[in-house]
C-alpha positions in Angstrom: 18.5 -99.4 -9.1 15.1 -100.6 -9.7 13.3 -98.1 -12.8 9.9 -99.8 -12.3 7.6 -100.2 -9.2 3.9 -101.3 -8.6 4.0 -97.7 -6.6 5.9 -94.8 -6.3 5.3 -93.1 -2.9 6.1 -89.4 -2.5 6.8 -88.0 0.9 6.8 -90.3 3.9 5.0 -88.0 6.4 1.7 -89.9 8.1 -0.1 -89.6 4.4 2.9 -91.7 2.1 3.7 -94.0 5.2 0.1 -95.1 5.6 -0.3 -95.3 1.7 2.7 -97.6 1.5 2.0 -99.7 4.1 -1.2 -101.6 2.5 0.6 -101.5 -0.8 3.8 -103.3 0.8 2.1 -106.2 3.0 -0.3 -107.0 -0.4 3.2 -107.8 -1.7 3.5 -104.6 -4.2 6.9 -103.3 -4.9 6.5 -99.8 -3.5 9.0 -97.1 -3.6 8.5 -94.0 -0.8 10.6 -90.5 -2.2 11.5 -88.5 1.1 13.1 -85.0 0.0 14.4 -84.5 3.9 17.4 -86.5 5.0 15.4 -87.7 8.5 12.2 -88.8 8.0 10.0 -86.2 10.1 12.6 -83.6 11.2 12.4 -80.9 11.1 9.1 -81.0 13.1 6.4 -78.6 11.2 3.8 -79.5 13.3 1.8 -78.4 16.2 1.3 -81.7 17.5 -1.6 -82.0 19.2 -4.6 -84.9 18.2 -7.9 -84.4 20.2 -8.9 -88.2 21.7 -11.6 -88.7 19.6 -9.4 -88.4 16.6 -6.4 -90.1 18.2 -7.8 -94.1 17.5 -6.8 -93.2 13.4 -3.6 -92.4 14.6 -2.9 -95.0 17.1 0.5 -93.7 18.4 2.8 -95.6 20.2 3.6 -94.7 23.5 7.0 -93.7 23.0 5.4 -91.0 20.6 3.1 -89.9 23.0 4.9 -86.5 24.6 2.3 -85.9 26.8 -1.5 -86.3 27.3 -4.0 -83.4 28.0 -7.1 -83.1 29.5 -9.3 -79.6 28.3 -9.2 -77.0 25.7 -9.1 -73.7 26.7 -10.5 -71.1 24.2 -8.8 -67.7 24.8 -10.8 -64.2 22.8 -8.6 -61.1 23.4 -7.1 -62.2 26.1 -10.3 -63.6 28.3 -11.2 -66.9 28.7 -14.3 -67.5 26.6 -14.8 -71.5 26.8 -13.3 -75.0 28.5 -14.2 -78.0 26.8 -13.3 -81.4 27.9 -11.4 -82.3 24.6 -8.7 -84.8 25.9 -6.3 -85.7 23.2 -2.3 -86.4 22.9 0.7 -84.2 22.4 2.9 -86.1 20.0 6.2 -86.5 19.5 6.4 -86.4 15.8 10.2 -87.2 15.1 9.7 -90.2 17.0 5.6 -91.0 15.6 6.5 -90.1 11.4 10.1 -92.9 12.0 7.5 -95.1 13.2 5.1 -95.2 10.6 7.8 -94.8 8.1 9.5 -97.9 9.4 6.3 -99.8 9.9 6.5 -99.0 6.0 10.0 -100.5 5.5 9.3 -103.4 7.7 5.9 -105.0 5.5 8.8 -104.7 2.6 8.6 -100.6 1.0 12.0 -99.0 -0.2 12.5 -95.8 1.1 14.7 -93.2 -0.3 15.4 -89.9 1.6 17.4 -86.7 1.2 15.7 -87.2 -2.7 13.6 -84.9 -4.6 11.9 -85.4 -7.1 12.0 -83.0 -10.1 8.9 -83.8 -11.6 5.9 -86.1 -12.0 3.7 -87.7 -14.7 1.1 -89.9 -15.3 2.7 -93.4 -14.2 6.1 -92.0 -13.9 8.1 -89.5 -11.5 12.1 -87.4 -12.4 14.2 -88.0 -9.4 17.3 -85.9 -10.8 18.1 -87.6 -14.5 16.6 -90.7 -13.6 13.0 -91.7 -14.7 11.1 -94.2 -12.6 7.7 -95.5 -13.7 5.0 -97.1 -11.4 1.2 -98.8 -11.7 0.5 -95.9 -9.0 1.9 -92.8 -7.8 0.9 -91.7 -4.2 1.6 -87.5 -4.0 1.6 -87.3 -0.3 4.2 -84.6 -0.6 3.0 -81.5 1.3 0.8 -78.8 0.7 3.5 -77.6 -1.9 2.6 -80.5 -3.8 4.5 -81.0 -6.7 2.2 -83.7 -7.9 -0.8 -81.6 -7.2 0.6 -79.2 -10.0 0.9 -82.3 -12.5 -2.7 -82.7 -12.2 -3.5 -79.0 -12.3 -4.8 -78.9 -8.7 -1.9 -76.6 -6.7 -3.3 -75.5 -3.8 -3.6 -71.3 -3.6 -5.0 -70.7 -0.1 -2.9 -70.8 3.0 -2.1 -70.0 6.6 1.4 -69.1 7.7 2.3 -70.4 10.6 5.7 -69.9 13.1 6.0 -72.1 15.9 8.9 -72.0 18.9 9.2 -74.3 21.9 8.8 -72.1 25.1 9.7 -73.5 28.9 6.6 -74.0 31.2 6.6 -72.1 35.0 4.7 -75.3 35.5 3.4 -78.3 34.0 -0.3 -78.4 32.2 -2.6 -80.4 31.5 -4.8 -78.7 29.0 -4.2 -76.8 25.8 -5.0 -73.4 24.6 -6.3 -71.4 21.8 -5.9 -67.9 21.6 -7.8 -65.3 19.2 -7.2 -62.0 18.6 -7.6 -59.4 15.6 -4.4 -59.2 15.0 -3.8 -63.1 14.4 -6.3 -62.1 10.6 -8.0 -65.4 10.2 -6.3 -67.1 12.6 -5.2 -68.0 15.8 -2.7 -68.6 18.8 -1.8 -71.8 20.9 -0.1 -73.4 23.4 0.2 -77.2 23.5 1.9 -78.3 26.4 4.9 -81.2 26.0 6.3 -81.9 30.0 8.2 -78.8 30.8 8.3 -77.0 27.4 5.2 -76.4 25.0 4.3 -75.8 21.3 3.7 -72.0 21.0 2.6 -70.7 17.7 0.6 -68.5 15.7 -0.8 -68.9 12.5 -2.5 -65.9 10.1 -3.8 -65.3 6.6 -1.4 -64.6 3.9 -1.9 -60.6 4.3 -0.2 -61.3 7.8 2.3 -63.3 7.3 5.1 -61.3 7.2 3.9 -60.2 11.2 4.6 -63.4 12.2 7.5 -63.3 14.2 6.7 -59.8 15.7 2.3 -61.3 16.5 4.8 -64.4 18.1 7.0 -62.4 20.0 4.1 -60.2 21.4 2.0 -63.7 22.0 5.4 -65.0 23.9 5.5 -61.5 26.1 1.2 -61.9 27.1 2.0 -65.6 28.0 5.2 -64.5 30.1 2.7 -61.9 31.7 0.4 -64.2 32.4 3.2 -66.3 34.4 2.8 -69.5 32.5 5.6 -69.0 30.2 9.2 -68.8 31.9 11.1 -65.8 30.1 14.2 -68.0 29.0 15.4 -68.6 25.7 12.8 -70.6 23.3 14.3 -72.8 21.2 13.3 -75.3 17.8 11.8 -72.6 15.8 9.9 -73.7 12.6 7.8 -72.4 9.9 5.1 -73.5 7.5 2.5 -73.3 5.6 -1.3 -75.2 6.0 -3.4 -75.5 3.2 -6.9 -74.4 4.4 -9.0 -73.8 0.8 -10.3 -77.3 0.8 -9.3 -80.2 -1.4 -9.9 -79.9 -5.4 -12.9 -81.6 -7.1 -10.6 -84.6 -7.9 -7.9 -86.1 -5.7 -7.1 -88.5 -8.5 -6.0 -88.1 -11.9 -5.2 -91.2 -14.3 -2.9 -93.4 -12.4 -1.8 -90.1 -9.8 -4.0 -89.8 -6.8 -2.9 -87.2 -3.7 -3.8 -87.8 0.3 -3.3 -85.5 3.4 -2.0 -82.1 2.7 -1.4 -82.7 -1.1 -5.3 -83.2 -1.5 -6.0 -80.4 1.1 -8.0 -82.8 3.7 -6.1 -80.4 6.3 -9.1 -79.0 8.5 -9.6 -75.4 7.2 -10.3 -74.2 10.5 -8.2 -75.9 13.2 -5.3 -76.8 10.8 -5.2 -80.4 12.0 -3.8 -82.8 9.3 -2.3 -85.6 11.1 -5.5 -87.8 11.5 -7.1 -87.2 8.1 -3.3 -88.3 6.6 -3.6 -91.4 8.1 -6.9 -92.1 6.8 -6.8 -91.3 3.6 -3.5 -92.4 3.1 -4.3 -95.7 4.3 -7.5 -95.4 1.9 -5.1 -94.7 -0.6 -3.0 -97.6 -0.1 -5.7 -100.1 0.3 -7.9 -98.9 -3.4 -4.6 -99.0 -5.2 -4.2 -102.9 -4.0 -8.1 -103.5 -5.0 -9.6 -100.5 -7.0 -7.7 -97.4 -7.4 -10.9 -95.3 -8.7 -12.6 -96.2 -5.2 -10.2 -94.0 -3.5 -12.3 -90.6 -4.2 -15.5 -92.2 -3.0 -14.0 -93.6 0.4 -11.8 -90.8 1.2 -15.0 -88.0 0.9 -17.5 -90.4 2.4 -15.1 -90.3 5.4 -13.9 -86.6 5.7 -15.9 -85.1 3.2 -18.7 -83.3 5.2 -16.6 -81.8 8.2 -14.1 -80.8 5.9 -16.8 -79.0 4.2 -18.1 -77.1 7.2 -15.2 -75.9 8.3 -14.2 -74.5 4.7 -17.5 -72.4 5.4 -16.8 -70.9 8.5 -13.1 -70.5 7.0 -14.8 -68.3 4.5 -16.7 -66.1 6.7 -13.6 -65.6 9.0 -12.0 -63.9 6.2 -15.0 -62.1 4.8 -15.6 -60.7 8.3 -13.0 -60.6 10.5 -12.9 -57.0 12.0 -16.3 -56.3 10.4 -17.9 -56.4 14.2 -18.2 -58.2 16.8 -15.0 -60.2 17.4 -16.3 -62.4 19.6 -19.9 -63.1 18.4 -17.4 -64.3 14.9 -15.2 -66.7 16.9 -18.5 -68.0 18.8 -19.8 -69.0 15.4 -16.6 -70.5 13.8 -14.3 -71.8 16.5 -14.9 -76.1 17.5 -14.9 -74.9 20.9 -18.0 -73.4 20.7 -22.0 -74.7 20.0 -22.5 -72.0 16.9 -19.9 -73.9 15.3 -21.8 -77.4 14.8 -25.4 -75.4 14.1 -25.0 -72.9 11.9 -25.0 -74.3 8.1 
């Protein structure tokens, strides 16, 4: 096996397949590290990508598990707002194989069911073995393992659980539900045909509610006739890395995109769009000018990422302080408050 590569690729979610993809077709050997045995699986994800984010991830259609037309803003049960916010439900099995393949075909290795043990600067431990590379991509998560090599581990999360729930009916628009007990964050319901995303997703003082705030979530939705009272099924767990990203993304010859460098959205949790761009950006500085990458990446993302992080902050410091929904008004996208106040 090859011990030394132009770059070393860890994870091949949306961030390490869109990294390695510039990397491979400017003719670098580049190596992607995939700790799961199937690339994508299992599915971690909510799924959804509003339209006006959905041209950076340019999903093919046999991703696409449905399309939506309006986001429905639930506070305490009552709907509170209806925005025209069409987007795509994806498949992500099927959408992370694609990119990861898109990878493979412009000439990247990729290795799965491998972890790596530990990384350095210019060189990563998978098991015994020591491979060294020009550049090492740390697209691994929000559990980053290359994150903690350049003393940047992200601390703040949300918790999220997630189970697929059959639909009386089909939908056509997507939901977001707050209440108090969902601490610093919220419910949702992202249709895909005749099942749908249903999840929750709190603070870390929360977190070990989840499966009873998700059952009770379930029950409303039955109640409300939308969700049939059969079995759920694919239930999954994880974490999103809301505290922002770290003064520096890059470190020596180490430089971290999506989740690693926490360009998650702080509010919404949305991750897959800002992977694909700054992967990509990523990719394309290591092929030209690796110390580039910080500058493009924060031009991009940079200020909204930053806006949300405040009204993150004054969800924690006040949630159950007062009025509910005057808080959600001024820190939910669904809502003008959000975009005006600084």
């Amino acid at each position: 096996m090859t011990s030394h590569w132009d770059a070393i690729v860890i994870g091949a979610g949306p961030a390490g397949a869109s990294a390695a993809l510039p990397m491979a077709r400017a003719g670098l050997s580049v190596l992607m590290i995939e700790r799961r045995r199937r690339v994508g699986f299992p599915v971690q994800c909510a799924e959804y990508i509003p339209r006006i984010l959905a041209g950076e991830v340019n999903a093919p259609e046999a991703a696409v598990a449905q399309r939506v037309g309006t986001l429905r803003t639930f506070i305490e049960g009552t709907l509170a707002a209806e925005n025209e916010w069409p987007g795509v439900i994806l498949n992500r099995v099927v959408f992370d194989r694609h990119l990861a393949e898109r990878a493979v075909a412009a000439g990247a290795t990729l290795w799965t069911n491998c972890a790596v043990s530990a990384v350095e600067d210019g060189a990563v431990l998978v098991g015994a073995r020591r491979l060294t590379a020009g550049v090492i991509v740390g697209a691994d998560g929000p559990l980053s393992i290359t994150a903690r090599s350049m003393d940047c581990a992200h601390t703040e999360f949300v918790y999220g659980l997630q189970v697929e729930a059959p639909l009386v009916a089909p939908m056509q628009h997507t939901e977001a539900h707050f209440r108090p007990e969902f601490l610093a964050g919220y419910g949702w319901m992202f249709p895909k045909g005749t099942w749908a995303n249903v999840g929750v997703a709190v603070a870390r003082p929360a977190a070990a509610s989840l499966p009873r705030l998700l059952d009770a979530f379930l029950a409303g939705l039955r109640e409300r006739g939308v969700v049939e009272p059969g079995a759920t099924r694919a239930r999954t767990g994880g974490l999103i890395p809301v505290g922002g990203a770290p003064a520096r993304t890059m470190r020596g010859r180490r430089v971290l995109a999506g989740d690693a460098a926490g360009q998650t959205d702080p509010i919404t949790g949305s991750g897959i769009p800002a992977a694909i761009q700054c992967g990509q950006a990523a990719g394309e500085a290591a092929c030209n000018d690796l110390g580039a990458y910080e500058e493009e990446w924060r031009g991009l993302l940079e200020h909204s990422l930053n806006r949300a992080l405040r009204h993150r902050r004054t969800q924690c410091a006040e949630w159950n302080q007062g009025s509910f929904e005057r808080l959600i008004r001024r820190t939910w996208i669904a809502f003008p408050e959000y975009y005006h106040a600084q």
